[in-house]
C-alpha positions in Angstrom: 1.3 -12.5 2.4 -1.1 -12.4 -0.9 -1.6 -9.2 -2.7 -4.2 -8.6 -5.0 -5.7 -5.4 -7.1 -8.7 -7.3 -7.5 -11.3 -7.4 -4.7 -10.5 -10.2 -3.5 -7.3 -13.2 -3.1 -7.0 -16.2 -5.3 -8.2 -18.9 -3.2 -11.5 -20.3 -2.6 -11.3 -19.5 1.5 -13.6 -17.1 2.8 -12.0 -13.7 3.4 -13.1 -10.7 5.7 -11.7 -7.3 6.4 -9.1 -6.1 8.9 -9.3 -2.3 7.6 -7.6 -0.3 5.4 -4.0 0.0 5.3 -1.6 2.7 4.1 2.2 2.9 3.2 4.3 5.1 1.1 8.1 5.6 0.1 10.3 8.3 1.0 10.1 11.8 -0.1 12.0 12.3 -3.7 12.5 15.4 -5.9 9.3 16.0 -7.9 11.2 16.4 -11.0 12.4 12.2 -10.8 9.7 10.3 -11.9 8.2 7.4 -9.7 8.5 4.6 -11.6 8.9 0.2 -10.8 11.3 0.7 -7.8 8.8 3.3 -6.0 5.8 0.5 -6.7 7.9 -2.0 -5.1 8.8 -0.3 -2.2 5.6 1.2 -1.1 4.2 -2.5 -2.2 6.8 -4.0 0.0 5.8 -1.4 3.2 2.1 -2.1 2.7 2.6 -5.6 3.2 4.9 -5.4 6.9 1.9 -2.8 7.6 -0.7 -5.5 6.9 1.3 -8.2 8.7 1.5 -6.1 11.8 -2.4 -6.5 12.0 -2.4 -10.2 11.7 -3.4 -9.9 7.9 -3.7 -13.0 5.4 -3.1 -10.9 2.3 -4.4 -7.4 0.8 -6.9 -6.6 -1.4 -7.8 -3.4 -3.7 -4.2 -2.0 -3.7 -4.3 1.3 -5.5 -1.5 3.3 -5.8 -1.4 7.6 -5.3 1.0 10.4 -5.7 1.2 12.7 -3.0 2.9 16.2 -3.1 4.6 18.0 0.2 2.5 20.9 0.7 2.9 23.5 4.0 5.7 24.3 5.9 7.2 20.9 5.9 8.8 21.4 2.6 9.3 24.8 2.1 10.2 25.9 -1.4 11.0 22.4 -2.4 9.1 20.5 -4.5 8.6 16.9 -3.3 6.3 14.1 -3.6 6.0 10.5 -2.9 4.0 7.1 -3.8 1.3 5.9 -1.7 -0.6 2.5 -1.7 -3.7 1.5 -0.3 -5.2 -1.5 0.4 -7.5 -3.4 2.2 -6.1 -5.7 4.6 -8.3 -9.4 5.2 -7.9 -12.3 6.8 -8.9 -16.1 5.6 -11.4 -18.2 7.2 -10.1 -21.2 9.1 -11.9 -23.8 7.2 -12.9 -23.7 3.0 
């Protein structure tokens, strides 16, 4: 599985789009800070995710901090990394 944050994977096959794909790490206390370890495990989910589809490699990964909001987390403060990506495939021939 590539990953790139650039539009598109380092090879000189033809690529095209699966869709967009989605991952994130567990919920933590939003007084930690996300840091290398959060990157790698939402990196690490996105990946299996885009596997599952039949995906090459993933493209325009872009990472987001969500915050628990609503009655899910009730008085506690939570949030949680998200990445997104674009999941392609690669052309059969160069």
């Amino acid at each position: 599985m590539q990953l790139s944050f650039t539009a598109s994977l380092d090879t000189n096959r033809a690529q095209y789009t699966i869709g967009r794909v989605c991952a994130h790490t567990p919920w933590r206390a939003a007084d930690r800070e996300l840091g290398a370890e959060d990157r790698e495990i939402a990196l690490k989910a996105l990946s299996g995710e885009a596997e599952e589809y039949g995906a090459d490699g993933v493209v325009e990964i872009a990472y987001a901090t969500e915050e628990c909001r609503g009655g899910e987390c009730e008085g506690v403060k939570l949030h949680r990394l998200v990445a997104t990506g674009r999941a392609v495939r690669l052309a059969l021939a160069a």
